[in-house]
C-alpha positions in Angstrom: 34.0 18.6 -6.2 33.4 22.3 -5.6 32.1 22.3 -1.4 31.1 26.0 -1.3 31.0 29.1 -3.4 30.7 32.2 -1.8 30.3 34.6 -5.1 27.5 36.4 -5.0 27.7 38.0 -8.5 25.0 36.0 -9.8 22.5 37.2 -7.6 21.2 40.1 -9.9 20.2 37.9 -12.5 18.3 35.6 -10.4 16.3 37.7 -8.8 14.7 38.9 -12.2 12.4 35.9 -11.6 8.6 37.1 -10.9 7.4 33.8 -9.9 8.0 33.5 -5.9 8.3 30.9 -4.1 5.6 29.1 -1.3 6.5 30.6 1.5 8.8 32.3 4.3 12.5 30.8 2.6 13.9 31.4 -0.9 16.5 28.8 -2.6 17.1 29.6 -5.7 19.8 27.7 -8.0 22.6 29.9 -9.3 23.1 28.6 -12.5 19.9 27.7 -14.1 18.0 30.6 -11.9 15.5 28.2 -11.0 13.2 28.5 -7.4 14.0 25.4 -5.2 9.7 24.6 -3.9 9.6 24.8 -0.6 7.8 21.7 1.2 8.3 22.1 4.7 8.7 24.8 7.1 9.1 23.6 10.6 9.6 26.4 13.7 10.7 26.8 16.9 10.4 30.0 19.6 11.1 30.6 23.0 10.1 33.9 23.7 11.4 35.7 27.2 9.6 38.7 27.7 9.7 40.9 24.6 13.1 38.7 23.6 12.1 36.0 20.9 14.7 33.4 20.1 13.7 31.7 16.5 15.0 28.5 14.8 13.4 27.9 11.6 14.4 25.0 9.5 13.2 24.9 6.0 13.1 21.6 3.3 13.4 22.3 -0.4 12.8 20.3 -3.1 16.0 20.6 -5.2 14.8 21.1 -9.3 18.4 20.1 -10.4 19.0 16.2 -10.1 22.2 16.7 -9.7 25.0 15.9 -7.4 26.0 19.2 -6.2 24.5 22.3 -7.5 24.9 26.2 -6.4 22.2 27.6 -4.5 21.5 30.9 -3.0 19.0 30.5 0.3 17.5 34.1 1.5 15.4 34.5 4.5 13.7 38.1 5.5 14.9 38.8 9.3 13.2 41.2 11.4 14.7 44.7 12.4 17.6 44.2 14.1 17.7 40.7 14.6 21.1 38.9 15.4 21.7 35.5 13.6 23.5 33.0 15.9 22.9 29.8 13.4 23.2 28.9 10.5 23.1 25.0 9.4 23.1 22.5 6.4 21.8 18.5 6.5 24.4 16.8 5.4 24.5 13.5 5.2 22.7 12.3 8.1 23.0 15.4 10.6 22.7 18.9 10.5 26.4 20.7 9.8 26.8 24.5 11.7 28.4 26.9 9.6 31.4 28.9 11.5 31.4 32.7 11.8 35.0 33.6 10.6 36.0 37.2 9.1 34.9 38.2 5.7 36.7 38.3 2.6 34.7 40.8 1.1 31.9 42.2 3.2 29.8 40.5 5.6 27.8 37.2 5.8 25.0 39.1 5.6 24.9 40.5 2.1 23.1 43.3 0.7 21.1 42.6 -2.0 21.7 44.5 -5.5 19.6 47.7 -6.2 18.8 47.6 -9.8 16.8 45.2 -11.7 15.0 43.4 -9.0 11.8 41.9 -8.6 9.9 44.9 -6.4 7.9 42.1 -4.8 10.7 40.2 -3.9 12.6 43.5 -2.9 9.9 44.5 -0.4 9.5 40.6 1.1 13.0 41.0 2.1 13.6 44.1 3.2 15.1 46.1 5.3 17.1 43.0 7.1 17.4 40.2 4.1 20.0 37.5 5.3 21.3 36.0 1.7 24.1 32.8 1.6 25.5 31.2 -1.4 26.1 27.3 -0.8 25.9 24.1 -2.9 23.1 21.5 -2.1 24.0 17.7 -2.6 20.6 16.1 -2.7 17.3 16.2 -4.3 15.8 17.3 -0.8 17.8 20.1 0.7 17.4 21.6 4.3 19.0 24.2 6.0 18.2 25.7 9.9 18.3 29.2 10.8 18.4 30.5 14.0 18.3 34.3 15.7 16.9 36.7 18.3 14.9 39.6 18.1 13.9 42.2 20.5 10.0 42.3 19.6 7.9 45.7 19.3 6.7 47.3 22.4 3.7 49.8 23.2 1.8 49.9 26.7 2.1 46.3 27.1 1.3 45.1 24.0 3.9 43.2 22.1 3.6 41.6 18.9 6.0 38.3 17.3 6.0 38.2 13.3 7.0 35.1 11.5 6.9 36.2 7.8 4.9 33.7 5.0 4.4 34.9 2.0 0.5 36.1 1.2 -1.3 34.0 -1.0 -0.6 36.1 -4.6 3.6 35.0 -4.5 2.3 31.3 -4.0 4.0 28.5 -6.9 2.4 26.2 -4.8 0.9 24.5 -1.8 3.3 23.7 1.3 3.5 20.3 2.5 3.5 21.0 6.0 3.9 23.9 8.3 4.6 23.3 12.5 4.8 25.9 14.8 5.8 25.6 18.4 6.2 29.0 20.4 6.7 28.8 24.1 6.2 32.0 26.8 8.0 32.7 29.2 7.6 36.4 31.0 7.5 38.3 34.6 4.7 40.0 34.1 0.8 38.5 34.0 0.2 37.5 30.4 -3.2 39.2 29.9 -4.1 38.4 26.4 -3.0 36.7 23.5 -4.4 35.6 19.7 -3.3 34.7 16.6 -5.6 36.8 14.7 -4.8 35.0 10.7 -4.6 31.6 11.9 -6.0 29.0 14.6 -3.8 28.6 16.8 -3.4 26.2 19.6 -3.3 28.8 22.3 -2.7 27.5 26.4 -1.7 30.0 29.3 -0.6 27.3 31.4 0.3 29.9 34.2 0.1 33.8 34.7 3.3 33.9 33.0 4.2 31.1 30.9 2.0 30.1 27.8 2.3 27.9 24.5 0.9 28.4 21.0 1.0 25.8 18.6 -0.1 25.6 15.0 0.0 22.8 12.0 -1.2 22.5 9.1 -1.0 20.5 5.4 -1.3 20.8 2.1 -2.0 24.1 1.8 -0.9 28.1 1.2 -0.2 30.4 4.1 -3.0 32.9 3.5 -0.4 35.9 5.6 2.4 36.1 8.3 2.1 34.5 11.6 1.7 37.1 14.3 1.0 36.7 17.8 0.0 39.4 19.6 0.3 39.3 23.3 0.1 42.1 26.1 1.1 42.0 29.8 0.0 43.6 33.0 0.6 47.5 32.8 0.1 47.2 36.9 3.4 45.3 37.2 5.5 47.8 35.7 9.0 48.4 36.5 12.4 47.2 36.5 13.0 42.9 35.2 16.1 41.3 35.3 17.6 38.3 33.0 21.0 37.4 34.0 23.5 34.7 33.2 26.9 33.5 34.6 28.3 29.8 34.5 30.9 29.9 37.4 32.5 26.7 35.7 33.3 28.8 32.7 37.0 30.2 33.7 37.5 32.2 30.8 34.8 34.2 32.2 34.3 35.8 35.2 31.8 38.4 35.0 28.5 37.9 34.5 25.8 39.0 31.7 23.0 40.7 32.2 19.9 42.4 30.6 17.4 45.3 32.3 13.9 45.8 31.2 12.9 48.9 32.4 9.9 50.6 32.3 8.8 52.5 35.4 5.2 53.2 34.6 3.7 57.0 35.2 6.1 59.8 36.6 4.0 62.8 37.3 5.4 65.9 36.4 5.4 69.2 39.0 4.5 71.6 36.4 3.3 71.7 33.2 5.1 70.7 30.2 5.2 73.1 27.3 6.2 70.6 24.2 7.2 72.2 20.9 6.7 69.7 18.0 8.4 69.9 14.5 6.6 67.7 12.2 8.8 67.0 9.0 6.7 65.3 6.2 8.2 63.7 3.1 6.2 64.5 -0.2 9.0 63.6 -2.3 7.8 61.1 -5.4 8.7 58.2 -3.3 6.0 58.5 -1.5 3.5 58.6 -4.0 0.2 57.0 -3.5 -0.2 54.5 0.0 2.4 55.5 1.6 1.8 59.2 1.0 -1.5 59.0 2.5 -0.2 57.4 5.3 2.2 59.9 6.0 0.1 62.6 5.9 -2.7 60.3 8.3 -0.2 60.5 10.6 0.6 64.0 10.9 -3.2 64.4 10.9 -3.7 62.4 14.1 -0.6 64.1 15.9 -1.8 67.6 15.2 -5.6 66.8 16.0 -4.1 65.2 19.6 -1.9 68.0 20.6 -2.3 69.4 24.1 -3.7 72.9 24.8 -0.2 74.1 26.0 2.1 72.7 23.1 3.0 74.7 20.6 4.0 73.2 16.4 4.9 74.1 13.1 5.1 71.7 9.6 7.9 71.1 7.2 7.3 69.8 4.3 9.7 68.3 2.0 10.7 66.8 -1.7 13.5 68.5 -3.8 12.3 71.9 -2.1 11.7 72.7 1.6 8.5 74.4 2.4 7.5 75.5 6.2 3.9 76.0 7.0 4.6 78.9 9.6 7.7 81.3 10.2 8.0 80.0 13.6 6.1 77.6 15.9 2.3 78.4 16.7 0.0 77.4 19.7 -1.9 74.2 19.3 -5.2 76.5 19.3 -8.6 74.9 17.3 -8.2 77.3 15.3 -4.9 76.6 14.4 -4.9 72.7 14.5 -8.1 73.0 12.0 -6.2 75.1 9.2 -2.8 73.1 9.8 -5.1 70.0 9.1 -7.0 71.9 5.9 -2.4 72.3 5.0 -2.1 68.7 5.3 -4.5 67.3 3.3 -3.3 69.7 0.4 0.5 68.0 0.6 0.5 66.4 -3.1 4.0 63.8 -3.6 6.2 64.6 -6.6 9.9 65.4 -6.9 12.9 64.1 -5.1 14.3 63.6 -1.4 16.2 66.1 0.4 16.1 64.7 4.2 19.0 66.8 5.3 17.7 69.9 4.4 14.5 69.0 5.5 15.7 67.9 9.1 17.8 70.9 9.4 15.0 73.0 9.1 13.1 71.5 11.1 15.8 71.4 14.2 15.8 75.6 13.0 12.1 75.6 14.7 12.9 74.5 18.0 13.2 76.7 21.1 15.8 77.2 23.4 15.2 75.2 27.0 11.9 74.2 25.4 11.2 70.8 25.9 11.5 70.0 21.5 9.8 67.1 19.6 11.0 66.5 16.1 8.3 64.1 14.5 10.1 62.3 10.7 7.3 61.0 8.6 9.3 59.7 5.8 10.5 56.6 3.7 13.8 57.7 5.0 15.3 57.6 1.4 17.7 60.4 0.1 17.7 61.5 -3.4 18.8 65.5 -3.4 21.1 67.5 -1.9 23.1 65.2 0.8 22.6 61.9 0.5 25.5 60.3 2.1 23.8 58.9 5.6 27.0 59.3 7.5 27.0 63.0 6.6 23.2 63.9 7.2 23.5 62.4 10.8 26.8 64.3 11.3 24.9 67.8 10.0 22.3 66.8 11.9 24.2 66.5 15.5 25.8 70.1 14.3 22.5 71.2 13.9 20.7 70.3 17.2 21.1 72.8 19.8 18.5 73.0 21.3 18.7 69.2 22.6 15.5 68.0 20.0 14.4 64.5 20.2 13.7 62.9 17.5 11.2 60.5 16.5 11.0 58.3 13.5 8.1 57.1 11.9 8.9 55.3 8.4 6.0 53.9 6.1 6.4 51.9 3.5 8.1 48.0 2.9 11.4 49.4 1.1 12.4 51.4 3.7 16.1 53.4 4.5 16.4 51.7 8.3 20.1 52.9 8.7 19.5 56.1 8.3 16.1 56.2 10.5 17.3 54.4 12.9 20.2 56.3 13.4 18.6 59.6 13.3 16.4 58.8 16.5 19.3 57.0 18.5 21.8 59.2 18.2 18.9 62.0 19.2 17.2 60.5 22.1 14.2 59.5 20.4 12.8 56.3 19.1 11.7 55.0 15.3 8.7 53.6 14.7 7.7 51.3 10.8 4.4 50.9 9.1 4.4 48.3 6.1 2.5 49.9 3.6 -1.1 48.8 3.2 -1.1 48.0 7.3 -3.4 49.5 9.5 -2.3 52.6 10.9 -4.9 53.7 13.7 -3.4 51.8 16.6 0.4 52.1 15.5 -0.2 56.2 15.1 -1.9 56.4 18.7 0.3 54.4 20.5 3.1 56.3 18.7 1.9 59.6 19.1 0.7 58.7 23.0 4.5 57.5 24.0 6.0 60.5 22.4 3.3 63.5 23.7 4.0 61.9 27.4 7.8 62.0 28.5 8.5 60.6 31.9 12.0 60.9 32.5 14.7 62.8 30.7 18.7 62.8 30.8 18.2 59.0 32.0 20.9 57.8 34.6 21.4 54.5 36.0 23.0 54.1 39.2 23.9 50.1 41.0 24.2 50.5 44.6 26.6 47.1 46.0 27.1 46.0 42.0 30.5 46.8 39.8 28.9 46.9 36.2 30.7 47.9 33.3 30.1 47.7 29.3 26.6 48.8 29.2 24.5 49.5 25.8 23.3 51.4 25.1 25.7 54.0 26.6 23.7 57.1 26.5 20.4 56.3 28.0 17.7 57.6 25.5 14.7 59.6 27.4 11.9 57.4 28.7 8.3 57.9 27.3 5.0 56.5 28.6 4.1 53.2 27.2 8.0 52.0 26.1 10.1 49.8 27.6 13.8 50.4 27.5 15.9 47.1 26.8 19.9 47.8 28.6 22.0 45.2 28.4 25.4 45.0 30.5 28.3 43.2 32.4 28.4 42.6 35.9 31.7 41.8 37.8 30.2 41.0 41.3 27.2 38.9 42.1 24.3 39.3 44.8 21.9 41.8 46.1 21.6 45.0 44.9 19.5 48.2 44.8 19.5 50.1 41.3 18.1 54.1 41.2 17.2 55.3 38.1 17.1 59.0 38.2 16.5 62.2 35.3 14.3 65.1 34.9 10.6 65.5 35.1 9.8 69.0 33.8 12.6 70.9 35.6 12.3 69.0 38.5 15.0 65.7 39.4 13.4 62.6 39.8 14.5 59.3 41.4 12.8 56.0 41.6 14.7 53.0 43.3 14.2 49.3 42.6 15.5 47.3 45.5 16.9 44.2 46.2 17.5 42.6 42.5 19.5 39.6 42.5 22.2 39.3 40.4 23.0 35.1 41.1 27.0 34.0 41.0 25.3 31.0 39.4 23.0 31.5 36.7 22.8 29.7 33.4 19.2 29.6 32.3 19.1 32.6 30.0 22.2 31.6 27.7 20.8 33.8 25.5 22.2 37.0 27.4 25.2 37.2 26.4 24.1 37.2 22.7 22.1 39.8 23.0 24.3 41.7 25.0 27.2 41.1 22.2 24.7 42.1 19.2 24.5 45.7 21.2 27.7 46.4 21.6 28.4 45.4 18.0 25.6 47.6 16.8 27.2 50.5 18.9 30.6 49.8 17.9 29.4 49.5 14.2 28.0 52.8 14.5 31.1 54.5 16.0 33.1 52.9 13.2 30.7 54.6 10.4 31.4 58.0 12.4 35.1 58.0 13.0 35.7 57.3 9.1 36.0 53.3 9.3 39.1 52.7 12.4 40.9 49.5 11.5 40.9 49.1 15.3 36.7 49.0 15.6 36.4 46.7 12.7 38.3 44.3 14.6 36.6 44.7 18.0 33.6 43.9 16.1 35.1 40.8 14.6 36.2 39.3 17.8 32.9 40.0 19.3 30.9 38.2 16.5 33.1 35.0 16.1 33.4 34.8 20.3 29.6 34.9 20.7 28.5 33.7 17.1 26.7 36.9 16.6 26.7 37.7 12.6 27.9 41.5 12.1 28.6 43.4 9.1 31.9 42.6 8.7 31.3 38.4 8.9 29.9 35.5 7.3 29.5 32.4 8.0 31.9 29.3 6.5 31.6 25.4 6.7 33.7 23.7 9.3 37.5 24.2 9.0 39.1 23.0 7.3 38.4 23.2 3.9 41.7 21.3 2.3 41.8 20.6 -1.1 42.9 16.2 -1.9 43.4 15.8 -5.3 40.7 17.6 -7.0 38.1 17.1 -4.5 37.7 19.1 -0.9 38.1 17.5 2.4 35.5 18.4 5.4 35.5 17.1 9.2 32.7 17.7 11.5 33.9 17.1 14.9 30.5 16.2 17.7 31.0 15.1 21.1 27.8 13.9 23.5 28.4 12.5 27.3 27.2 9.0 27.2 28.1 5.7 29.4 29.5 2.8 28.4 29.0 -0.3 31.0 28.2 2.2 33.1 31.7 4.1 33.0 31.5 7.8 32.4 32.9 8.2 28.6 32.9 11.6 26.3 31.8 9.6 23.0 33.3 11.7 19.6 31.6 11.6 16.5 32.8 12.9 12.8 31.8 13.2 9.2 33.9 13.4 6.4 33.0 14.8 3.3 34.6 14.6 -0.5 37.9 12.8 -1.7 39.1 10.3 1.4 40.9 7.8 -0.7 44.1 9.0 0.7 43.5 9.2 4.5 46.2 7.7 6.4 44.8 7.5 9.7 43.0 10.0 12.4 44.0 10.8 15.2 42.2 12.8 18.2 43.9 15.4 20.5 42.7 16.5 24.4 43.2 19.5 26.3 41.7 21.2 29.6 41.9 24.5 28.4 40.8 26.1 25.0 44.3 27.5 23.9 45.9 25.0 25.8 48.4 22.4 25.2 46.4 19.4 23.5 47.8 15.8 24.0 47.1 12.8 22.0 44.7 10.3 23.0 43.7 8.1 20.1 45.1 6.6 16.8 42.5 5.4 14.3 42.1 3.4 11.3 40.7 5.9 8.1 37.2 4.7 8.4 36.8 5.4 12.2 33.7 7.5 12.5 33.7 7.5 16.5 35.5 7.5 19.4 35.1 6.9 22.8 37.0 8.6 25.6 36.9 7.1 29.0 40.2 8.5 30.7 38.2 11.7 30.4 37.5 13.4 34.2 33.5 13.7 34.3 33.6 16.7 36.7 35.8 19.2 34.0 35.6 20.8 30.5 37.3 19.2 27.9 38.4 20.7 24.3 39.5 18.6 21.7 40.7 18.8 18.3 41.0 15.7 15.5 43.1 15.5 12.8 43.8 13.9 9.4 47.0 12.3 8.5 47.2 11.7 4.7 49.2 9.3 2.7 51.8 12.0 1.2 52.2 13.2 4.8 50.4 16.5 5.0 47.9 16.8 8.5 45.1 18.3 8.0 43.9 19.6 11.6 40.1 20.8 12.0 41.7 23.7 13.5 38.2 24.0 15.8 38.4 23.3 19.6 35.2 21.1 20.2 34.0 21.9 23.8 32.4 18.6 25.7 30.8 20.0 28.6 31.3 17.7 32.1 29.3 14.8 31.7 25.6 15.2 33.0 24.9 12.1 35.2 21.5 12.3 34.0 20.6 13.1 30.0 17.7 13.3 27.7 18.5 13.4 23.9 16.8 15.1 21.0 14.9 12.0 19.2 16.6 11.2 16.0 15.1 11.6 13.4 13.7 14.2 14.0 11.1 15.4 12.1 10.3 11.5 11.7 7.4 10.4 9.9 5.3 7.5 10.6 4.2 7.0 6.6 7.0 5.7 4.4 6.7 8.3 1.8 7.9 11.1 3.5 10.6 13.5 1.7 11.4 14.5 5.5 12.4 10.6 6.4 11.8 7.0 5.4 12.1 6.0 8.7 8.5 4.8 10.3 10.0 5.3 13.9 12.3 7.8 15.7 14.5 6.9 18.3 14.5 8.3 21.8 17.8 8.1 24.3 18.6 9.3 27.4 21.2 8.6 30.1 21.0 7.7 33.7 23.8 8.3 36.6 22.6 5.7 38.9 20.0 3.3 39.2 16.4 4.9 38.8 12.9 4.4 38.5 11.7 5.7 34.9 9.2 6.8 33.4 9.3 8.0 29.7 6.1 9.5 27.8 4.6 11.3 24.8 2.2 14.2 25.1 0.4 16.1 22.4 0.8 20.1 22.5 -2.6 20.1 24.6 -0.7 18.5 27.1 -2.6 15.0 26.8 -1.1 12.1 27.4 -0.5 10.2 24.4 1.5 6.7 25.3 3.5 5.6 27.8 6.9 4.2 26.4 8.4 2.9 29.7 8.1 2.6 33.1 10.2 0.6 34.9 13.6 0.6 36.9 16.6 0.7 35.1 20.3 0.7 35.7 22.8 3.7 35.2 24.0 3.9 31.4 22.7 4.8 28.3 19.0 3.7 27.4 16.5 4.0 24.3 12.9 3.8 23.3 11.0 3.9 20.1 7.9 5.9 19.0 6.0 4.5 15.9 3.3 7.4 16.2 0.6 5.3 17.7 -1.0 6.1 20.9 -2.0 4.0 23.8 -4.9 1.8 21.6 -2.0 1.7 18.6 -3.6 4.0 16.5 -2.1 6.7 14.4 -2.3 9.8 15.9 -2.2 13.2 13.3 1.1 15.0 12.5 1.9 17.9 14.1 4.6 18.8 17.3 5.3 16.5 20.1 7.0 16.6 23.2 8.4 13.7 25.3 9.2 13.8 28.6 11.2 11.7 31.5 11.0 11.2 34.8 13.0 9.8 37.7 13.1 10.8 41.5 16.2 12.5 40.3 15.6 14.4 37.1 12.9 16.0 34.7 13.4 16.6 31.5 11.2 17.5 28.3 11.9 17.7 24.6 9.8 18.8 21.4 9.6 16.5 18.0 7.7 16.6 15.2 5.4 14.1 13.7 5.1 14.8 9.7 3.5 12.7 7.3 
């Protein structure tokens, strides 16, 4: 039995299909080239701020009856996301997939360029995550999960989830559930779901919940929230994170949203603008016109004192003046009479393009370089390393430039390097989307600097490894996202200080707290680790590809479980061959009690050829690379194992291996930590989703199971709410003793009626503890 196969080679030829899938996930099987239908599409977020954590899990309906058949699964990510989970159902529980080093390239894969479906192409572009596997039964389910720093203008911030449009559909979905929960530090002022009908509930100023559900049917568009907070309570937000009782680390993570509102400037600004428009055949038709809408709008919304001039590009460089000219009437209206002319045709040449356009910029002027392009190079230069390396040669005069790509197939590495490594930002309009607000909002953060050659300075605070490194300018309207290390904890005062005009500014934020003990936002240090990977990634494409970055950037993905380019992800170690099959151990540990003795209970699953299994045995240690002592000996069908010699108050790692008949071990080689033992626990339901109709694909099972764990003696209370918040039953109320306890829910209500499918949550009670969980109902 072949467990996973990680060529890619076949790829091409699938993706020649022109029939797409339902909806947001692609499964495709390798060697018949067949689409897996999608069913299901359940999703969770938890979105802090403008950071939005997704976990997605998607159910296909294999086409193969077979036992094990090679799949591809393909999901479009947003810009910049960082995947922290990937998982498989196997069995009877879902199996995380290890982020190891690459053989050959990353996790991530690029897709191939020739041949492919353009509709497919543009759904999964710029950020496609792609993985080869094998699924084992007729229904097949996998979980995704990553975070995303989400667009911001002036307070409005928008979350995408992306569904295919109705036109790719082979077919209705069975169910889609949404659950997306707010949590922010600023007044939520608005929010809508403007394709769907949402379930929308601001249960606070600053925390909300939008739910959605739905059968039977064909997402018409993406799901997009749009949400906007208070532009009266801007500043500088902290999210930090430290867990003393981790000693492997002592600093602390944190991450800085800054934006510090309106800084007025003691003299007038004179702004020189450079606006380089692609008109290369690339652009022909939406995207062209686009383009040149854009360019329209900035040049019609200049300021009386700025001054501009136009490049315009394909194989050959034109320049609509010999050297900048005042943004007069007169001039705006014939540079707009010069734009509407532009006709596409011909090829790319971006680096002769930019490098003229840096030749227009003045000397201790304050210089705006505006890139309307689809950021793809065809002429001339076309190696991106080498355009941004003319291009730094080329800036003098200390231009910032700003990005603004149109199009779905779009050459992000390139844009986006072009406007960090210049102090500017980058800006994306799919084709065919509206462009009136994205242009003005653009246009309005880039016109309106408020502070340049950005400093951040932390009074009583040792900080270190902050990203990015080089502060970018700060514009009206945009909120910089900084994201660092912290090696002493408390009180603190941080000044942020640059240039207005030619005068030096300083604004200071006092007082932020930066808590020894602070484990809420476990998310930090994820985010912080996809920066610094993203910065040492770019430093490794500079400095021609240093052996010594690559592996930085290794560590730092495995250690966080942050994919980079140069990972992937793997199923559990090991992967042994016995006989001709492959051998697989899960190891899962969960707190419990036993007649009411604290006990670390160990689970496993063992998957393909265990005829020859001698025995299993279980190993301890206190430290992660420490010394790890035996503790058990068990029979070859053990599945479980409970420790009760283990201390409740400490950390324990622990490691199980598999003694075969012909006396080779085979050790999982992966330390499983059990955190100390929480004297009071509330478990995800299993299953989960659960269905309360016996013909569901998701589970048979007409109830799901609800446990939780008590330290002492308490008075309980244990109930089901719908997303409104209504109270839908009470499961039980009583006093109970410390141990491990369980309900049932059979999807009834109070009167012991069925209530509709859709996303649950369940919560307990005791004088001592709170705690709330989400499940989903699907019939």
């Amino acid at each position: 039995m072949k467990y996973l196969s990680c060529v890619v080679g076949t790829i091409a030829g699938m993706l020649l299909v022109n029939n797409l899938a339902t909806a947001d996930g692609l499964l495709f099987v390798s060697e018949t080239k067949q689409q897996a239908r999608l069913s299901r599409t359940l999703v969770n977020v938890k979105i802090y701020d403008q950071i939005a954590l997704t976990t997605v899990t998607h159910e296909f309906i294999n086409p193969v009856k077979t036992d094990s058949v090679e799949v591809v699964y393909m999901f479009p990510l947003p810009e910049n996301a960082a995947v922290t989970d990937f998982a498989i159902w196997r069995g009877q529980q879902f199996v995380s997939f290890k982020l190891v080093a690459a053989d050959t390239g990353g996790g991530h894969q690029n897709l191939p360029g020739e041949n492919l479906d353009p509709a497919l192409q543009n759904y999964l572009f710029p950020n496609p995550f792609i993985f080869p596997t094998v699924a084992k039964e007729d229904t097949f389910r996998v979980r995704l999960s990553y975070a995303a720093l989400l667009p911001y203008d002036f307070g409005a911030i928008k979350y995408r989830f992306p569904l295919y449009s109705s036109q790719f559909s082979a077919g209705p979905l069975d169910a889609l559930a949404m659950l997306v929960t707010f949590s922010t530090q600023r007044t939520i002022t608005g929010m809508q779901t403007p394709d769907y009908a949402a379930g929308i509930e601001q249960h606070s100023p600053y925390t909300a919940t939008v739910g959605y559900d739905n059968a039977n049917f064909t997402p018409p568009k993406d799901f997009v929230i749009d949400y906007t907070l208070s532009q009266k309570e801007v500043g500088l937000f902290t999210l930090t994170y430290h867990d003393p009782a981790d000693t492997t680390e002592t600093a602390g993570y944190f991450v800085l949203l800054l934006e510090p509102g309106e800084v007025q400037p003691s003299s007038v600004l004179n702004k020189y603008f450079t606006f380089v428009l692609d008109r290369s055949g690339s652009m022909l038709g939406v995207k062209m016109e686009q383009a040149k809408a854009a360019a329209r709008f900035c040049v019609e919304h200049l300021n009386p004192n700025d001054f501009f001039n136009i490049v315009d590009f394909a194989s050959d460089i034109r320049v609509y003046q010999n050297e900048p000219v005042a943004a007069t009437a007169a001039n705006i209206s014939q540079a707009v009479s010069y734009i509407d002319n532009i006709q596409a045709n011909g090829g790319t040449n971006a680096n002769e393009a930019l490098l003229t356009g840096l030749s227009q910029t003045i000397p201790g002027g304050v210089n705006q370089v505006v890139f309307l392009t689809d950021g793809l190079p065809t002429v001339g230069e076309t190696n991106t390393q080498r355009i941004l390396a003319n291009v730094r040669a080329a800036n003098k005069n200390n231009a910032s430039i700003f990005v603004f790509g149109v199009g779905d197939y779009i050459g992000q590495d390139l844009l986006q390097a072009l406007a960090d490594e210049n102090h500017g930002t980058a800006s994306y309009l799919k084709e065919n989307e509206p462009i009136s607000d994205i242009i003005a909002n653009f246009f309005a953060r880039i016109s309106n600097p408020v502070l340049v050659d950005v400093k951040l300075e932390f009074d009583d605070m040792q900080v270190f490894d902050l990203y990015p490194v080089d502060l970018p300018d700060i514009f009206a309207g945009f909120q910089q996202v900084i994201a660092g290390r912290n090696q002493t904890f408390g009180s603190t005062n941080i000044t942020l200080k640059g240039r207005v005009a030619t005068a030096d500014t300083a604004i200071v934020y006092p007082n932020l707290i930066f808590p020894a003990q602070s484990t809420e936002n476990s998310f930090v240090p994820k985010i912080w680790a996809k920066k610094k990977i993203d910065y040492l990634y770019a430093r490794w494409l500079k400095e021609n590809k240093p052996e010594e970055l690559k592996q930085q950037i290794i560590a730092l993905s495995v250690k966080y479980g942050v994919l980079s380019p140069f990972t992937q992800f793997k199923p559990p170690d090991p992967t042994t061959a016995v006989a001709e099959g492959v051998l697989v151990a899960q190891l899962q540990a969960a707190a419990v009690f036993v007649s009411d003795r604290p006990t670390i209970r160990l689970t496993w699953h063992l998957e393909g050829e265990a005829a020859e299994i001698a025995a299993i045995e279980i190993y301890r240690s206190d430290r992660v690379n420490g010394n790890y002592a035996r503790v058990a000996t068990l029979p070859p069908s053990a599945v479980a194992y409970d420790d009760v010699t283990a201390a409740p108050s400490s950390n324990w790692y622990y490691r199980l291996d598999i003694l075969m008949r012909n006396g080779q071990r085979i050790s999982t080689s992966i330390n499983y930590q059990a955190q100390a033992i929480r004297l009071f626990h509330l478990a995800q339901n299993y299953p989960n989703p659960f269905s309360s109709g016996a013909r569901s694909r998701l589970a048979g099972n007409p109830k799901t199971r609800l446990e939780f764990y008590l330290g002492q003696r308490s008075a309980v209370e244990l109930a089901v709410y719908n997303i409104r918040g209504e109270q839908v039953k009470i499961l039980m109320k009583e006093s109970l003793p410390a141990g491990q306890h369980q309900a049932e829910w059979d999807g009834t209500n109070t009167q012991g009626r069925p209530v509709a499918s859709g996303i649950y949550f369940y919560r307990l009670r005791t004088p001592e503890f709170t705690g709330t969980r989400t499940m989903v109902l699907a019939k």
